[in-house]
C-alpha positions as CSV (number, residue, x, y, z in Angstrom):
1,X,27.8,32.1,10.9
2,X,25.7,30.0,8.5
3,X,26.3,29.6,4.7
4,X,23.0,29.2,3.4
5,X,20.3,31.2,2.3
6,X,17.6,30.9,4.9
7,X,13.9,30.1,2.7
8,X,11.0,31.9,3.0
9,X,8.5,32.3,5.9
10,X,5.9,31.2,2.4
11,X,8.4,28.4,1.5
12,X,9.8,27.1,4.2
13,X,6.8,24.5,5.3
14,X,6.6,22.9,1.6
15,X,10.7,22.4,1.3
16,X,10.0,20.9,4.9
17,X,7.4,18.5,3.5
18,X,9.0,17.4,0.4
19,X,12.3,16.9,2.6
20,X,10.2,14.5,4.6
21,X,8.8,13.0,1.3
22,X,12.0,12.0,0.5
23,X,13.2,10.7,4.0
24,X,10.8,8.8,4.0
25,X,11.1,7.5,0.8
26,X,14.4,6.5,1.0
27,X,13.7,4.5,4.2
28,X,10.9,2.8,1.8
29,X,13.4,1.9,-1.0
30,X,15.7,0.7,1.4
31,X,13.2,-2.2,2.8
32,X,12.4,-2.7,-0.6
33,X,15.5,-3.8,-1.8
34,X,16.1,-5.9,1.0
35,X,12.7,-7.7,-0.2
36,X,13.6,-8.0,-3.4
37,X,16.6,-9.2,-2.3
38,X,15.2,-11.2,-0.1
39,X,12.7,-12.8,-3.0
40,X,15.5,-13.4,-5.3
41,X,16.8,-16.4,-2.9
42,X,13.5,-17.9,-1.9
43,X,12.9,-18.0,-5.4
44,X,16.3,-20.3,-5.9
45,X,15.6,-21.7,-2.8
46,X,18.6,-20.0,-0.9
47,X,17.3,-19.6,2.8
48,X,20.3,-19.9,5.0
49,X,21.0,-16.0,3.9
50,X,19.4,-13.1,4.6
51,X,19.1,-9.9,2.6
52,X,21.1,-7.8,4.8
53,X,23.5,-10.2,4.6
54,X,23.0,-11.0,0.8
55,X,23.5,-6.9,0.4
56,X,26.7,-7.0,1.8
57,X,28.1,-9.5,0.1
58,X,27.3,-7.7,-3.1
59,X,28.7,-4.6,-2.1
60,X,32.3,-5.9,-0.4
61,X,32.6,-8.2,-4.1
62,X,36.2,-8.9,-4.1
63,X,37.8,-6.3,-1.5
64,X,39.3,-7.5,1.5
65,X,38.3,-5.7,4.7
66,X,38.6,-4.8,8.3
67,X,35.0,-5.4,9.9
68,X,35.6,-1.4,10.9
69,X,35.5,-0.3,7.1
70,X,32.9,-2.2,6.2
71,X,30.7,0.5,7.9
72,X,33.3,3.5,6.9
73,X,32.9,2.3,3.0
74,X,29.6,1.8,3.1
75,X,29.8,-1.5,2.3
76,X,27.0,-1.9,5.1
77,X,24.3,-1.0,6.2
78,X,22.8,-2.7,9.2
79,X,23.2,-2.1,13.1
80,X,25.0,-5.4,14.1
81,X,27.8,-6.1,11.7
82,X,30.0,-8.4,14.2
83,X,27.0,-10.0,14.4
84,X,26.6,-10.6,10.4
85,X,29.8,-11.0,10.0
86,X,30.0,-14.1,12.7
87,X,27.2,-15.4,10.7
88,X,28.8,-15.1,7.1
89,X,31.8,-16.7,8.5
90,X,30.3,-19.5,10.4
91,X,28.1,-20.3,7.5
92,X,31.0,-20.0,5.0
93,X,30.5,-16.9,2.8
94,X,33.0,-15.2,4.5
95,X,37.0,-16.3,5.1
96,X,38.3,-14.3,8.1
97,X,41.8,-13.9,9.4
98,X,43.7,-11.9,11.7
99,X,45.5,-8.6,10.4
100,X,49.4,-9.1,10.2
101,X,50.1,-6.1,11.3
102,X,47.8,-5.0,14.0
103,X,46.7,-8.5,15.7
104,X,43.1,-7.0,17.5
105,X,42.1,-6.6,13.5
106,X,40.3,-9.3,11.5
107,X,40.2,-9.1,7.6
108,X,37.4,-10.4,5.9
109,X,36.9,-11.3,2.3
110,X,34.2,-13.3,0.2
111,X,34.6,-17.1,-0.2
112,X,33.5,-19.2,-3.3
113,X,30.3,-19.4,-1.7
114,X,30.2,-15.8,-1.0
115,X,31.1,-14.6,-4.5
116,X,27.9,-17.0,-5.5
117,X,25.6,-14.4,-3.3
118,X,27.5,-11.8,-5.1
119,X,27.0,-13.0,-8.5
120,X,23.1,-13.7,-7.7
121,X,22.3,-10.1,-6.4
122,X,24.7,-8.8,-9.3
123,X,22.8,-10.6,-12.3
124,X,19.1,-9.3,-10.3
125,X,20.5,-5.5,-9.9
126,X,21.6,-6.5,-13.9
127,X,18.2,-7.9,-14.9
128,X,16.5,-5.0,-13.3
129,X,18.7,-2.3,-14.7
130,X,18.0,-3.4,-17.9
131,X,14.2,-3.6,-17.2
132,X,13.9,-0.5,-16.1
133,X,15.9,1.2,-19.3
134,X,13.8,-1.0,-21.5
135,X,10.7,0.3,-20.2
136,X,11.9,3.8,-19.6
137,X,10.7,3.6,-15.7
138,X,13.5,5.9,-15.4
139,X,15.6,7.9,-18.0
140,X,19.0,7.8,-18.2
141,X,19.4,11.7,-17.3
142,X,16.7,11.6,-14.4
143,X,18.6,8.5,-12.6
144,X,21.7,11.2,-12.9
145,X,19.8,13.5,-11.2
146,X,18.6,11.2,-8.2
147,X,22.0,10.0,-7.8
148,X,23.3,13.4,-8.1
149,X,20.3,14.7,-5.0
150,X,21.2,11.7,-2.5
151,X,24.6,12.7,-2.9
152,X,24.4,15.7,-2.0
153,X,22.2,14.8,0.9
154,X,24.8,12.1,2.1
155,X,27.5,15.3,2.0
156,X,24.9,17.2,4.1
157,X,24.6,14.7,6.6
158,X,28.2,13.6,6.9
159,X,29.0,17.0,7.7
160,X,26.3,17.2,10.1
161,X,27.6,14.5,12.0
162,X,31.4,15.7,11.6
163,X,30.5,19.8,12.7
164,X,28.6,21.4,15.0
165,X,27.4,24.8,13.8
């Protein structure tokens, strides 16, 4: 038995479009942000990194990690993350080292040289959030809102994925 309110024959095929709007939007912002990102190093001459990469960097900052919760925090974002994570290691962002407790496990964390791609994309996301107040791009009370929307969109779709009508 469903919970919701089923919309309108009238309504139904604009909430449909404006759903799509913002699917597709958010796939937008997404490859945006990893060429921002991405524009950031070239720009200090950084090009042994990628964005994806630089991105989850950022995001792990000073946690310590199983490559398995870096996907379950969303810490990441990408399809290959043994891959990235071989990467980051290899080219020394990331120290790695097998889990006491359960041997199979690796734990990652951010080198020296890791916390420097944090600190980069940090001070940009900074220098950015400040534009964007400064300008008024984006109120204070309508980012609330956006934040508050994807939120509840993320909910929707975890529980998609977790329940079957």
């Amino acid at each position: 038995m469903s919970m919701h309110q089923p919309l309108s024959q009238e309504r139904a095929p604009a909430y449909r479009r404006h759903y799509l709007d913002t699917l597709s939007m958010v796939e937008r912002l997404h490859r945006l942000l990893l060429d921002v990102i991405k524009d950031e190093f070239e720009r200090l001459g950084v090009l042994e990194i990628n964005a994806v990469q630089a991105l989850l960097l950022f995001n792990m900052a000073d946690n310590e990690v199983t490559a398995g919760e870096l996907r379950s925090r969303g810490y990441y974002q990408g399809s290959n993350v043994s891959y990235n994570l071989k990467k980051l290691v290899d080219m020394g962002f990331m120290h790695h080292q097998r889990c006491e407790i359960d041997r199979r496990s690796v734990r990652v964390r951010l080198t020296d040289k890791g916390r420097d791609v944090h600190k980069v994309v940090s001070d940009l996301f900074d220098r950015h959030a400040e534009m964007m107040s400064d300008d008024a791009i984006i109120g204070g009370s309508s980012i609330c809102a956006i934040n508050d929307g994807l939120n509840r969109i993320e909910r929707f779709w975890s529980e998609q994925i977790r329940y079957i009508y």
